[in-house]
N, CA, C and O atoms as a Tripos MOL2 file, in Angstrom:
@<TRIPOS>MOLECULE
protein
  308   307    77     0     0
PROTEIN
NO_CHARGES

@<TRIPOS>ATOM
      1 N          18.7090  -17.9430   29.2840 N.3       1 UNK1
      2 CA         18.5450  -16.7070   28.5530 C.3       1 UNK1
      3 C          17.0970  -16.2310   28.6980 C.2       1 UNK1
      4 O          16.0610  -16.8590   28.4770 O.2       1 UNK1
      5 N          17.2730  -14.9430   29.1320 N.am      2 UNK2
      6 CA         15.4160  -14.4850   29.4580 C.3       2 UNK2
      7 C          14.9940  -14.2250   27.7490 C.2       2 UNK2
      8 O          15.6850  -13.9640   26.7640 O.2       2 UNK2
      9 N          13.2260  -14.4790   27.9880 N.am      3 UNK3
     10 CA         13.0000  -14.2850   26.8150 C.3       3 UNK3
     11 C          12.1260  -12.8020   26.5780 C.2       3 UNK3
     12 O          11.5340  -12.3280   27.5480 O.2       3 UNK3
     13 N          12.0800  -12.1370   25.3120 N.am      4 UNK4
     14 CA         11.9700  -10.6640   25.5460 C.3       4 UNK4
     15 C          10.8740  -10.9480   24.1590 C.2       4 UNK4
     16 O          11.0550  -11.7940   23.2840 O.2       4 UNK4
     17 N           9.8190  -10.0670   24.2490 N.am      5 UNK5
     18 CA          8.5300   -9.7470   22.8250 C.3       5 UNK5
     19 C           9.2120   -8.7340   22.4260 C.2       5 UNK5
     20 O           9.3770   -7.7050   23.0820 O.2       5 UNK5
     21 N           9.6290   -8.9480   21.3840 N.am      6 UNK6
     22 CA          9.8780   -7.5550   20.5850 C.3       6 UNK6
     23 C           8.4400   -7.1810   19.1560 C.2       6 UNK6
     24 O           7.6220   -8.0120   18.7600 O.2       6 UNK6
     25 N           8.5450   -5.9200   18.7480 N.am      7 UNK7
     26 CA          7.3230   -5.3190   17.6040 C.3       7 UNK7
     27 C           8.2970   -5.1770   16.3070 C.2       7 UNK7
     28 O           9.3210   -4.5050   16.1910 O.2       7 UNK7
     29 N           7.5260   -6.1880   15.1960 N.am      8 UNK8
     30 CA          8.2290   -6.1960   14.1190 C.3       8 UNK8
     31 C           7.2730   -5.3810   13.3170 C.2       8 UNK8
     32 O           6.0770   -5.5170   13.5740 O.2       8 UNK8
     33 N           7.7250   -4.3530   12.1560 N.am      9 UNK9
     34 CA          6.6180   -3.6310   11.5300 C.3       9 UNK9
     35 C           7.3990   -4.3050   10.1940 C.2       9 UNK9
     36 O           8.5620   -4.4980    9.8390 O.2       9 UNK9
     37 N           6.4560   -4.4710    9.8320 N.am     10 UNK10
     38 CA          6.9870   -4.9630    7.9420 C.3      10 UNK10
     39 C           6.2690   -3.4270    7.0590 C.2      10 UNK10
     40 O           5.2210   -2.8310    7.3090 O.2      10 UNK10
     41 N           7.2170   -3.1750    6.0930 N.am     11 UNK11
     42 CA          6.7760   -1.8210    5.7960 C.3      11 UNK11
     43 C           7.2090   -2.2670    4.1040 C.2      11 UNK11
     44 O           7.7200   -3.2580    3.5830 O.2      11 UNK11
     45 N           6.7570   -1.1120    3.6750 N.am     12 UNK12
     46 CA          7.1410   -0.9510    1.9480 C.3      12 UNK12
     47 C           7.5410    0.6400    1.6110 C.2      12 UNK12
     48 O           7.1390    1.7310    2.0140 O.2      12 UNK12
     49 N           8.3910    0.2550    0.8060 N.am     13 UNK13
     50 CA          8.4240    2.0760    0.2940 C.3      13 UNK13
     51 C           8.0980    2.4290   -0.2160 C.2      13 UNK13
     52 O           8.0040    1.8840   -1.3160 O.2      13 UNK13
     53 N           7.3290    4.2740    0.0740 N.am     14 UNK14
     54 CA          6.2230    4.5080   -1.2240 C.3      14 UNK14
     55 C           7.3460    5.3450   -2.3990 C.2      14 UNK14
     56 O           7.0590    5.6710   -3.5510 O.2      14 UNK14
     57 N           8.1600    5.4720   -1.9620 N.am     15 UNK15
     58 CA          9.3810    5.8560   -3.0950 C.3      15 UNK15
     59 C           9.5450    4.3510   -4.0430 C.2      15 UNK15
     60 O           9.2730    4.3140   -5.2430 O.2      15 UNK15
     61 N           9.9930    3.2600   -3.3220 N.am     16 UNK16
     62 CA          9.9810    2.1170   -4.2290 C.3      16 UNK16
     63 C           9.0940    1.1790   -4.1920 C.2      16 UNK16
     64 O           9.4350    0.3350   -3.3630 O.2      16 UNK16
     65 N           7.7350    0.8270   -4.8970 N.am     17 UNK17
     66 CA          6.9580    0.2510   -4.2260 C.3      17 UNK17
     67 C           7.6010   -1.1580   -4.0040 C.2      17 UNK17
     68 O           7.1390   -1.7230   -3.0130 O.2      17 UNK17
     69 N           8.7260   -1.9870   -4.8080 N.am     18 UNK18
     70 CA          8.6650   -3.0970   -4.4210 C.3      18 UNK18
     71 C          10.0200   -3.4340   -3.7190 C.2      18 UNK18
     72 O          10.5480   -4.5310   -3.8980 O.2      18 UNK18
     73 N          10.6600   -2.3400   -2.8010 N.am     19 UNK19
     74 CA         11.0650   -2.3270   -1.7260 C.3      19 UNK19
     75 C          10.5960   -2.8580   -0.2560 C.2      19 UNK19
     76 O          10.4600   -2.0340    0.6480 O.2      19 UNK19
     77 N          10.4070   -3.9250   -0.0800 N.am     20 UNK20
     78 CA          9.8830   -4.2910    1.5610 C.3      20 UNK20
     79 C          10.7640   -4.4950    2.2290 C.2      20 UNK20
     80 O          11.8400   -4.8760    1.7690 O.2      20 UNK20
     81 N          10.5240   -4.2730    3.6660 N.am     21 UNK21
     82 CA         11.2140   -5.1450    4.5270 C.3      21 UNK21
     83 C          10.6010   -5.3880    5.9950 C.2      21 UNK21
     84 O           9.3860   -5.2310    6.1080 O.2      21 UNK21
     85 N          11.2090   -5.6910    6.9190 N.am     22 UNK22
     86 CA         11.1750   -5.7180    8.4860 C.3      22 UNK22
     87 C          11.8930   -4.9580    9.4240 C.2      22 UNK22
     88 O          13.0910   -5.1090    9.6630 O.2      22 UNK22
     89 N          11.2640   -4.2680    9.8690 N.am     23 UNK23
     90 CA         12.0080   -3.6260   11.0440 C.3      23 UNK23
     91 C          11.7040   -3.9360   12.4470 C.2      23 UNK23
     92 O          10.5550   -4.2080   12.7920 O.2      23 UNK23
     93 N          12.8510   -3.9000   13.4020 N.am     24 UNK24
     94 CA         12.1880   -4.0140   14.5310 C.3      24 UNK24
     95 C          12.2840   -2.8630   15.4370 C.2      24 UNK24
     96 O          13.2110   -2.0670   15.5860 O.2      24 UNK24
     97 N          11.3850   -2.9220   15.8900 N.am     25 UNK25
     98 CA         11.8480   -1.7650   17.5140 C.3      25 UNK25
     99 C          12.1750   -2.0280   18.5960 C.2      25 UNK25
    100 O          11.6400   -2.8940   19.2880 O.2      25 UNK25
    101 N          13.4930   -1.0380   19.0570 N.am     26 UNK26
    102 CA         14.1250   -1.6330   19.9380 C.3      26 UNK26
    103 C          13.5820   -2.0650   21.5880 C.2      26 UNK26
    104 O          12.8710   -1.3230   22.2650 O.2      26 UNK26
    105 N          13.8930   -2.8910   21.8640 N.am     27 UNK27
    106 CA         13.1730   -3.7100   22.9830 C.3      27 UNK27
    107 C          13.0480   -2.8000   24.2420 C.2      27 UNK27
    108 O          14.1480   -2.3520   24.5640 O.2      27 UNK27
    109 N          12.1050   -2.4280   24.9860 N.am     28 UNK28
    110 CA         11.7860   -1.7220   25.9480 C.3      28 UNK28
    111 C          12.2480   -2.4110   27.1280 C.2      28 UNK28
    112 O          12.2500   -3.6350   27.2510 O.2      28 UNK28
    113 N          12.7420   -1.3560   28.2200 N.am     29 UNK29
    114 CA         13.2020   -1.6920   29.6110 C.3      29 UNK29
    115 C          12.1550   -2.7440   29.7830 C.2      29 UNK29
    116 O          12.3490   -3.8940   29.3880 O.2      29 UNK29
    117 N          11.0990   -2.3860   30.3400 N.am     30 UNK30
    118 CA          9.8910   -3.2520   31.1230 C.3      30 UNK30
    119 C           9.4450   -4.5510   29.7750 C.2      30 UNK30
    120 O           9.2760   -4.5290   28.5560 O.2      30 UNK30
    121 N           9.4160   -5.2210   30.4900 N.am     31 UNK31
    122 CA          9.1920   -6.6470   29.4810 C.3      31 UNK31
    123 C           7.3940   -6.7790   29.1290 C.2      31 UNK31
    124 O           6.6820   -6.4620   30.0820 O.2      31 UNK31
    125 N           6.9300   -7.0600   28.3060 N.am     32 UNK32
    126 CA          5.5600   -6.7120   28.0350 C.3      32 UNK32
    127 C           5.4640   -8.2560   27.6380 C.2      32 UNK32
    128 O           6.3300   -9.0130   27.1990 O.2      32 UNK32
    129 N           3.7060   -8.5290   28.0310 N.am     33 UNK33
    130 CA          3.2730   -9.9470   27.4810 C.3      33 UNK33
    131 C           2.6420   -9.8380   25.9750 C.2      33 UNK33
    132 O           2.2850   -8.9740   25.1740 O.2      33 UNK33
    133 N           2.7130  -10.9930   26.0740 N.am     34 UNK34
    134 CA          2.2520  -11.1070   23.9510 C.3      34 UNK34
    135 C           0.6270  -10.3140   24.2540 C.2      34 UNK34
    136 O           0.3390   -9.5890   23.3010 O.2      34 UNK34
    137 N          -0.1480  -10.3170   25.0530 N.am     35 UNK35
    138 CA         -1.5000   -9.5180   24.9750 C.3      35 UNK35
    139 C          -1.0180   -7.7520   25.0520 C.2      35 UNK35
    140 O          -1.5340   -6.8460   24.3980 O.2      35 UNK35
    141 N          -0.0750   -7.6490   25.8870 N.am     36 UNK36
    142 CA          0.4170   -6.1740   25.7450 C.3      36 UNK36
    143 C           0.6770   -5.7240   24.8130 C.2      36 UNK36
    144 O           0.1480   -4.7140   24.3510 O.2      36 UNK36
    145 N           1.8890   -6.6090   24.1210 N.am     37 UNK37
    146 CA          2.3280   -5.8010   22.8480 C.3      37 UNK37
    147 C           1.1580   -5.8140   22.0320 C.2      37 UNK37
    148 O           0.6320   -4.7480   21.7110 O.2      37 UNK37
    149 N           0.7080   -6.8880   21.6740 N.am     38 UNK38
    150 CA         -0.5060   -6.5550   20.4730 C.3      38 UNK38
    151 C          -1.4730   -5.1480   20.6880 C.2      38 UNK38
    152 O          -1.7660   -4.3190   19.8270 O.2      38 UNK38
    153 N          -1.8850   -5.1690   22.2130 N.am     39 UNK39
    154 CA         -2.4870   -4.0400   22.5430 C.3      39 UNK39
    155 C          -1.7580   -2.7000   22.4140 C.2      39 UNK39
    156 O          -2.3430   -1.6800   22.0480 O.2      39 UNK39
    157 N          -0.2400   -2.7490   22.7800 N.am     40 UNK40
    158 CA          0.2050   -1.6080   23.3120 C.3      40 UNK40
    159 C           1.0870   -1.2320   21.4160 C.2      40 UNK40
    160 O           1.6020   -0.1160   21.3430 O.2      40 UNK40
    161 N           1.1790   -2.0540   20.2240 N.am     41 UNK41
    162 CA          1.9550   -1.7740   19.3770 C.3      41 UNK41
    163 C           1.6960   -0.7430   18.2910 C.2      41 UNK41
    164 O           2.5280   -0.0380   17.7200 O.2      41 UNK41
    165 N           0.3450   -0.7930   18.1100 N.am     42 UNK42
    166 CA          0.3910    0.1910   17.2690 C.3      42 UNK42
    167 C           0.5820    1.6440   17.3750 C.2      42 UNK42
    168 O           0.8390    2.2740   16.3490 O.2      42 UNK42
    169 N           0.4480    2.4650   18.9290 N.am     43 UNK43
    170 CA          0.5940    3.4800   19.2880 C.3      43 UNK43
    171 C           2.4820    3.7830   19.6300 C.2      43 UNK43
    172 O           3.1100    4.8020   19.9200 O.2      43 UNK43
    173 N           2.7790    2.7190   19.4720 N.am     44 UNK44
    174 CA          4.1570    2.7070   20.1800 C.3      44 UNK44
    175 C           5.1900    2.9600   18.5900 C.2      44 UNK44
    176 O           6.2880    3.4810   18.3980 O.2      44 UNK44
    177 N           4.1230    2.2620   17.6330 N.am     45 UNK45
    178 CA          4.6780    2.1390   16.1240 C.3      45 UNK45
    179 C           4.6240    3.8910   15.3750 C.2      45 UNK45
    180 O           5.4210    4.4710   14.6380 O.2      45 UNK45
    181 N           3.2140    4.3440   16.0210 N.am     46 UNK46
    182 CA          2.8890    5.6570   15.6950 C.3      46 UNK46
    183 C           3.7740    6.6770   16.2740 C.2      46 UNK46
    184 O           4.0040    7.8040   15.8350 O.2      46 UNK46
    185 N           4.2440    6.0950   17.3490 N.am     47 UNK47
    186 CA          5.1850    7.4640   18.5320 C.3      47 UNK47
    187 C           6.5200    7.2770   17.8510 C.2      47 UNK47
    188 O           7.1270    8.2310   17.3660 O.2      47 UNK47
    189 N           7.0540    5.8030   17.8150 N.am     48 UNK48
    190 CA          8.8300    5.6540   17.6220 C.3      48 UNK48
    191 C           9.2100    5.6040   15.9730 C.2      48 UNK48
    192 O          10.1410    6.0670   15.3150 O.2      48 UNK48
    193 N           8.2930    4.9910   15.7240 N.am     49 UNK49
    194 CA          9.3720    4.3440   14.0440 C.3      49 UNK49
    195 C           8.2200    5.2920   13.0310 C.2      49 UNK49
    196 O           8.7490    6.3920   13.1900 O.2      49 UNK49
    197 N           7.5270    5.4510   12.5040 N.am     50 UNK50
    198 CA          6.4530    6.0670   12.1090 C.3      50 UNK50
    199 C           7.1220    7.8170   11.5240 C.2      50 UNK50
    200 O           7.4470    8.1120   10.3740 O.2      50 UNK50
    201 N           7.1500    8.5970   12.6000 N.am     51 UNK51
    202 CA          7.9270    9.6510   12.4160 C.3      51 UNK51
    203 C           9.3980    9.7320   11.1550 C.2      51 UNK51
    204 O           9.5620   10.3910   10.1280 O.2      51 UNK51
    205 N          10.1820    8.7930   11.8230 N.am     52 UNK52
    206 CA         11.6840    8.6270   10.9020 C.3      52 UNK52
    207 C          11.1030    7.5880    9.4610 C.2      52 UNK52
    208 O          11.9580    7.1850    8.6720 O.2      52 UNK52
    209 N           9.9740    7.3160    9.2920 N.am     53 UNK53
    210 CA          9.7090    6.1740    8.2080 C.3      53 UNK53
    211 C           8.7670    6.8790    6.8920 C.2      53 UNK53
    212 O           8.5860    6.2870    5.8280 O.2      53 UNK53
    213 N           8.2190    8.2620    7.2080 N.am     54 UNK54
    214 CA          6.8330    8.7860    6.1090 C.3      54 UNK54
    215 C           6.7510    8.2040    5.0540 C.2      54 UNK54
    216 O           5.6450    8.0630    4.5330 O.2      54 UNK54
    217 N           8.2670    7.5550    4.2710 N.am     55 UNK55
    218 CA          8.1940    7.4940    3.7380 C.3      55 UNK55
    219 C           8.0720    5.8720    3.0650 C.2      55 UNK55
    220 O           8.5630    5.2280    2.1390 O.2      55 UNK55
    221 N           7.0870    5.6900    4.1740 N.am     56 UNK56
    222 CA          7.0790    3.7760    3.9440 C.3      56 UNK56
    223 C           5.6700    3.8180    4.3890 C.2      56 UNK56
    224 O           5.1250    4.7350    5.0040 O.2      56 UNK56
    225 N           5.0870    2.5520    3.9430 N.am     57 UNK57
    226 CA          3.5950    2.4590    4.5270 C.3      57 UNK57
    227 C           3.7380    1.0170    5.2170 C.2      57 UNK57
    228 O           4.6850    0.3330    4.8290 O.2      57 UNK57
    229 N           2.9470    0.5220    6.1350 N.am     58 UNK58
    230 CA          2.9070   -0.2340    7.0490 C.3      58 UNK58
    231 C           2.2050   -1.1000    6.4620 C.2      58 UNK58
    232 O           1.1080   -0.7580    6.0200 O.2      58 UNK58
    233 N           2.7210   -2.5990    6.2970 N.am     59 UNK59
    234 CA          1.9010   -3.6820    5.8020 C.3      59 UNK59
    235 C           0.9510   -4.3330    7.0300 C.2      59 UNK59
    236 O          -0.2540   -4.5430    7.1700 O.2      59 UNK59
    237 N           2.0290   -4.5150    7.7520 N.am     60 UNK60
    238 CA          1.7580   -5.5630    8.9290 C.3      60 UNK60
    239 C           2.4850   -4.8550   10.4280 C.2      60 UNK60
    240 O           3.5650   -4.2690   10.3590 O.2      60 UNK60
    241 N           1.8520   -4.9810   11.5360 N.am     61 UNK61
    242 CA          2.6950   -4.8960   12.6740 C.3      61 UNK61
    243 C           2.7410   -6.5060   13.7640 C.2      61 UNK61
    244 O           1.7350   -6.8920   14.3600 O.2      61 UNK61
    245 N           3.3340   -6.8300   13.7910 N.am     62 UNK62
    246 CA          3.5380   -8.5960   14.8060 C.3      62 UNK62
    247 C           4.5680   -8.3490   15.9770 C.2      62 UNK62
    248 O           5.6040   -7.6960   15.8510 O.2      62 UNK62
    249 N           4.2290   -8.8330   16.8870 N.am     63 UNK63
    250 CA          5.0570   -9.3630   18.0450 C.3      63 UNK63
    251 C           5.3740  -10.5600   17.3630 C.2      63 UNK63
    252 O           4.8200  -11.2690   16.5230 O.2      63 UNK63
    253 N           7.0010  -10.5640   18.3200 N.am     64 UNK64
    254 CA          7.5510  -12.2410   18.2940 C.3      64 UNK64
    255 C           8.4050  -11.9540   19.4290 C.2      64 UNK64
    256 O           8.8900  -10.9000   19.8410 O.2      64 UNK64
    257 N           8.4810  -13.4100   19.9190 N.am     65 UNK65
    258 CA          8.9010  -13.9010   21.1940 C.3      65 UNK65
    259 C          10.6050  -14.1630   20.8720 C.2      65 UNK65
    260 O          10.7960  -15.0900   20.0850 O.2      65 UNK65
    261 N          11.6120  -13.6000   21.2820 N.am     66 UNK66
    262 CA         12.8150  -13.8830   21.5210 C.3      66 UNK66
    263 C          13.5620  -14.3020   22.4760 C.2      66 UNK66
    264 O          12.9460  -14.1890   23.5360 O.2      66 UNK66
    265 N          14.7400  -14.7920   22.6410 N.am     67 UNK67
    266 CA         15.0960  -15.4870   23.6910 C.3      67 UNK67
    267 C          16.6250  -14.7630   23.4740 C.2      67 UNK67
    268 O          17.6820  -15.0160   22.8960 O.2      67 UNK67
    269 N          16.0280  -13.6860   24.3310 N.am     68 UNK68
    270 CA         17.5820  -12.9790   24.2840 C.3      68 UNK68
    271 C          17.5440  -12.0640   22.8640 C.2      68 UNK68
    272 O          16.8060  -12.2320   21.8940 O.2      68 UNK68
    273 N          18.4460  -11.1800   23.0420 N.am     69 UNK69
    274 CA         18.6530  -10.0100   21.9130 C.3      69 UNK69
    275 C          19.4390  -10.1930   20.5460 C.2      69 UNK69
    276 O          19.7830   -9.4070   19.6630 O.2      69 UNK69
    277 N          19.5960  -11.7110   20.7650 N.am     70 UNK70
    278 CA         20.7420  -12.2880   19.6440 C.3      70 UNK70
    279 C          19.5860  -12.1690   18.0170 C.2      70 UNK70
    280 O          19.6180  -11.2960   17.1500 O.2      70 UNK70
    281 N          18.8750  -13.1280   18.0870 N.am     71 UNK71
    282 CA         17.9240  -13.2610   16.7720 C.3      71 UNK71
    283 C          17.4620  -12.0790   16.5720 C.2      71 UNK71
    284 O          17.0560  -11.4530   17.5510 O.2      71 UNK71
    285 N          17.3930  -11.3100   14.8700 N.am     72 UNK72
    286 CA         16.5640   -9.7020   14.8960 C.3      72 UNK72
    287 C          16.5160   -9.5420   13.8930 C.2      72 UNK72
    288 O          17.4720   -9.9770   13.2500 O.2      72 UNK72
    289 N          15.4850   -8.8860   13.1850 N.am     73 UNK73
    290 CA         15.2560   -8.3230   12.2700 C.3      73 UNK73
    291 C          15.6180   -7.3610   12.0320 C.2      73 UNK73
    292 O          15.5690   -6.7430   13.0950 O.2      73 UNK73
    293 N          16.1520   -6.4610   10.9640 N.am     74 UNK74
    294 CA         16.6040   -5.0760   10.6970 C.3      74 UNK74
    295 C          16.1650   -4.2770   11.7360 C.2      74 UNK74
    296 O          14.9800   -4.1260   12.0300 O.2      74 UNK74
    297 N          17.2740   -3.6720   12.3950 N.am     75 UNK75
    298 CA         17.4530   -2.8850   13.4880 C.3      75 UNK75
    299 C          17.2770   -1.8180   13.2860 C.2      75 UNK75
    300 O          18.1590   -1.1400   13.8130 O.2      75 UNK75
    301 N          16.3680   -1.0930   12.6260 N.am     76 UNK76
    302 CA         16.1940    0.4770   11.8190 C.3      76 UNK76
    303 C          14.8550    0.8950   12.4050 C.2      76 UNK76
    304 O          13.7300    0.7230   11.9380 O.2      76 UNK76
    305 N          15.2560    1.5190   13.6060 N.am     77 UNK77
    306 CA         13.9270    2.3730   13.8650 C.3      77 UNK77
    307 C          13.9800    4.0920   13.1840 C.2      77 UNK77
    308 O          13.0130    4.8420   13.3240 O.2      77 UNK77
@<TRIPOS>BOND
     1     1     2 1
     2     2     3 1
     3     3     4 2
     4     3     5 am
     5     5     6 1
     6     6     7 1
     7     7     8 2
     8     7     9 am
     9     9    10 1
    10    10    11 1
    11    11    12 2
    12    11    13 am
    13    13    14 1
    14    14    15 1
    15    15    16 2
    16    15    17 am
    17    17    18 1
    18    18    19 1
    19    19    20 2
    20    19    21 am
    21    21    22 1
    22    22    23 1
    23    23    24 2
    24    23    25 am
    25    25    26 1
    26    26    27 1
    27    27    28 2
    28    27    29 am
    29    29    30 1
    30    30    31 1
    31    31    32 2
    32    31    33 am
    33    33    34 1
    34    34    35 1
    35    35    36 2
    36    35    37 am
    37    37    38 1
    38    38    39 1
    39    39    40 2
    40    39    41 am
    41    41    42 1
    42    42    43 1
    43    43    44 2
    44    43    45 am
    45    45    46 1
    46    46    47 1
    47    47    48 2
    48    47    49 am
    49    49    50 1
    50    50    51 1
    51    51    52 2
    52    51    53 am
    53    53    54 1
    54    54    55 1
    55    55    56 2
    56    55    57 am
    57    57    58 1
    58    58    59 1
    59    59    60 2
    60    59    61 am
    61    61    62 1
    62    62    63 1
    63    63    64 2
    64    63    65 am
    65    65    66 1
    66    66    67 1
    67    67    68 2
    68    67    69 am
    69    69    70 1
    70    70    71 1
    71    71    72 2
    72    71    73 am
    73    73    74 1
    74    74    75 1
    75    75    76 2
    76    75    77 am
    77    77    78 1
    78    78    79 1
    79    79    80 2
    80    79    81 am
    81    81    82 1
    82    82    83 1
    83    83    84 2
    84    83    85 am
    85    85    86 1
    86    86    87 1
    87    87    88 2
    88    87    89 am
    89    89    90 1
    90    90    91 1
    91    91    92 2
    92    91    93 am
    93    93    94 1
    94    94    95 1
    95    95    96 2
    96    95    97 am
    97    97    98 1
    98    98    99 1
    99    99   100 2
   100    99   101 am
   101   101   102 1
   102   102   103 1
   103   103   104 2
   104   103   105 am
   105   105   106 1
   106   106   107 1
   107   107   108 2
   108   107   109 am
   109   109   110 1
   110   110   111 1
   111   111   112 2
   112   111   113 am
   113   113   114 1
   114   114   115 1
   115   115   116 2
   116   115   117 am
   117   117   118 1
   118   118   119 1
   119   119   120 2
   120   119   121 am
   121   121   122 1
   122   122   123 1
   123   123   124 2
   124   123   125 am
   125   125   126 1
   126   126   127 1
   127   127   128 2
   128   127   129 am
   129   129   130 1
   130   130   131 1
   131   131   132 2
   132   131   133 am
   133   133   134 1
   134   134   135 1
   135   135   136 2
   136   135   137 am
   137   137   138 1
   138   138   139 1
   139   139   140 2
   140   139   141 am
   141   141   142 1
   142   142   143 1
   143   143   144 2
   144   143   145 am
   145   145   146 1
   146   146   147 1
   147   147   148 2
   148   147   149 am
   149   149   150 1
   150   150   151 1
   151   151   152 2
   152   151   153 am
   153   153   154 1
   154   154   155 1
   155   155   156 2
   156   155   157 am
   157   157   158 1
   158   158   159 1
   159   159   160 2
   160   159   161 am
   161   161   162 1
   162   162   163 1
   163   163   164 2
   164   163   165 am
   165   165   166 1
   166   166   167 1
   167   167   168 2
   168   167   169 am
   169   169   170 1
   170   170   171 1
   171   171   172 2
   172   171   173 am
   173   173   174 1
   174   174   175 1
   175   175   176 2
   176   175   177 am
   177   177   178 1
   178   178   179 1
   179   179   180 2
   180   179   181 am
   181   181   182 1
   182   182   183 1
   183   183   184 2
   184   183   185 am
   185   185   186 1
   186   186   187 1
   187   187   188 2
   188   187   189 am
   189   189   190 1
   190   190   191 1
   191   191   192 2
   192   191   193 am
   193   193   194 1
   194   194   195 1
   195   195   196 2
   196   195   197 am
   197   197   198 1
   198   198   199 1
   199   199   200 2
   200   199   201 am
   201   201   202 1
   202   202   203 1
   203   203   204 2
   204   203   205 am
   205   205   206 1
   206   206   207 1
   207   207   208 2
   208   207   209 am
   209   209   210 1
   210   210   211 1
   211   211   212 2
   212   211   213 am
   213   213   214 1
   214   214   215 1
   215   215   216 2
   216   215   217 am
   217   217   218 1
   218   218   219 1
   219   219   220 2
   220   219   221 am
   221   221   222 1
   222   222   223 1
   223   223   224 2
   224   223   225 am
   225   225   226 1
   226   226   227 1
   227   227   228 2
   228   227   229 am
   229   229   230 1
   230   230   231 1
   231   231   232 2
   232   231   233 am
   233   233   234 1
   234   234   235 1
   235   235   236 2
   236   235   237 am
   237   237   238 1
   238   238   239 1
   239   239   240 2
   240   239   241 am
   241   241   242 1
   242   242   243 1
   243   243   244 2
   244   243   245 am
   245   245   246 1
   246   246   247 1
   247   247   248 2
   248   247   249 am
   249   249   250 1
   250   250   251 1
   251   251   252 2
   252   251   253 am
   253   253   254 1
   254   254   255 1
   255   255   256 2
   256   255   257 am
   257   257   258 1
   258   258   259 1
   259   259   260 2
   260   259   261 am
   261   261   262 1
   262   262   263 1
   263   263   264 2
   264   263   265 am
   265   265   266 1
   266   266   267 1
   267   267   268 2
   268   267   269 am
   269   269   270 1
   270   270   271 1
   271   271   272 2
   272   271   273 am
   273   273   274 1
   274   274   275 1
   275   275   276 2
   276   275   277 am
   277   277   278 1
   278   278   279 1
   279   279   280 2
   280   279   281 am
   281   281   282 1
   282   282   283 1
   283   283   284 2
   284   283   285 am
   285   285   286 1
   286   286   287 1
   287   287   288 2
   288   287   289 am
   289   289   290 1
   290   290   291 1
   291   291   292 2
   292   291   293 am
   293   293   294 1
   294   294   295 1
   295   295   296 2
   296   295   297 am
   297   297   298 1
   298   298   299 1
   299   299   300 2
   300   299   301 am
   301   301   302 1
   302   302   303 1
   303   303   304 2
   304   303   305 am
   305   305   306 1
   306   306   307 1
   307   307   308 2
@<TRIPOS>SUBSTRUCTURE
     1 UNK1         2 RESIDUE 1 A UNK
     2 UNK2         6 RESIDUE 1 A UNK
     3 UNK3        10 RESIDUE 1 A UNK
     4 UNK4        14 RESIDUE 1 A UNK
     5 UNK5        18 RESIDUE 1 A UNK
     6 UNK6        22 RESIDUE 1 A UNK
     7 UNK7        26 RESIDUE 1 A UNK
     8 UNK8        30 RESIDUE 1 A UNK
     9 UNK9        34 RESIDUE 1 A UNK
    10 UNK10       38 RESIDUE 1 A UNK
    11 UNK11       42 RESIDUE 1 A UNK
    12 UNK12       46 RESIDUE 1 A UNK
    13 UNK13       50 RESIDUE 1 A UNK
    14 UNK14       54 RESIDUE 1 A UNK
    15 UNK15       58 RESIDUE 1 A UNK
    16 UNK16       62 RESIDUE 1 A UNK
    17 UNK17       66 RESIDUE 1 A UNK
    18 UNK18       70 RESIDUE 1 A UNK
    19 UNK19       74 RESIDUE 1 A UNK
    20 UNK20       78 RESIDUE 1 A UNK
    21 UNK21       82 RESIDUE 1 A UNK
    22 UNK22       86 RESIDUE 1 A UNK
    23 UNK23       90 RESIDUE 1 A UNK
    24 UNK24       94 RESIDUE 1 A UNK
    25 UNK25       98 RESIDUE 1 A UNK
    26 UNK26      102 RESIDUE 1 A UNK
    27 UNK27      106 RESIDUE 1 A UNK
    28 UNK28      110 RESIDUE 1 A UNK
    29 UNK29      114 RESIDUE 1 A UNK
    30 UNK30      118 RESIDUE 1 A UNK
    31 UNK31      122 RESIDUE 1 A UNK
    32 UNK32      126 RESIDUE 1 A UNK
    33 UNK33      130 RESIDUE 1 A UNK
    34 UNK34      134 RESIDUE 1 A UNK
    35 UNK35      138 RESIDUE 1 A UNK
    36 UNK36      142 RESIDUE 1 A UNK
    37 UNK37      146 RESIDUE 1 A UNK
    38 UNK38      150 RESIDUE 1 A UNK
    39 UNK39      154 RESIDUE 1 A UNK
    40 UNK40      158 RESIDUE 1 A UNK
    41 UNK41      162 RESIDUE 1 A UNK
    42 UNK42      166 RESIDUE 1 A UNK
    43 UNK43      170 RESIDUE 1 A UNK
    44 UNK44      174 RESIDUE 1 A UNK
    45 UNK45      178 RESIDUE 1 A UNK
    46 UNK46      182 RESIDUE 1 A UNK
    47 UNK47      186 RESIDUE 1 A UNK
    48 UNK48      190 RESIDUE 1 A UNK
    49 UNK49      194 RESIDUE 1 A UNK
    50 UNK50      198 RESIDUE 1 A UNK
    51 UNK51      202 RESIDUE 1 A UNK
    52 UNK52      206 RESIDUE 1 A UNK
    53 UNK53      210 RESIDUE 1 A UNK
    54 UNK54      214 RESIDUE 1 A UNK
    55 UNK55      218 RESIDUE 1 A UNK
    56 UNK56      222 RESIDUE 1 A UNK
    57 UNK57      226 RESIDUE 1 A UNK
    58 UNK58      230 RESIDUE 1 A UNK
    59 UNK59      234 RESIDUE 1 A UNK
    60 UNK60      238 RESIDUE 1 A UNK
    61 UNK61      242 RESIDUE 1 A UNK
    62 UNK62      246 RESIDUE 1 A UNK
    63 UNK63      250 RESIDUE 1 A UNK
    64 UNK64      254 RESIDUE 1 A UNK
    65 UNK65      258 RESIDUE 1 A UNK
    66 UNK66      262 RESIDUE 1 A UNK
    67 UNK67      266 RESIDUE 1 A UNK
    68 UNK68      270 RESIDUE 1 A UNK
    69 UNK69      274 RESIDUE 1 A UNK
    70 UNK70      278 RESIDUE 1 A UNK
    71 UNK71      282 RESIDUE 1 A UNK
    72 UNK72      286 RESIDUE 1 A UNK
    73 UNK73      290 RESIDUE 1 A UNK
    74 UNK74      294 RESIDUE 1 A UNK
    75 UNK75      298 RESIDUE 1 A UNK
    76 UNK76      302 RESIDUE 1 A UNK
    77 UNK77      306 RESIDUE 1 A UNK
């Protein structure tokens, strides 16, 4: 099973503050290394999920290493 970096954003809602969760974004054609994503995530967080989310604020953004598309965090971009 190839293994794929996916960008997890952990967010909160400013409607509920003690609403959190994890989202992930969905995994890009071209496979990126753990120095990419860290480099390449926050602009990618600002372009894709960011827009559909105003209404959440961003705690944290992390790469994690998967092995295949099976393991995931809330699929809500």
């Amino acid at each position: 099973m190839q293994e794929i970096i996916v960008i997890i954003v952990s967010a909160c809602s400013l409607l509920q503050s003690s609403q959190c969760k994890d989202f992930e974004l969905p995994p890009f054609v071209e496979q990126m290394s753990a120095i990419q994503c860290l480099m390449n995530s926050q602009p990618m967080v600002a372009k894709i999920w960011w827009p559909k989310h105003q209404n959440w604020t961003i705690k944290r953004i992390t790469c994690q290493e998967r092995k295949g598309l099976g393991e995931s965090a809330e699929k809500d971009i």
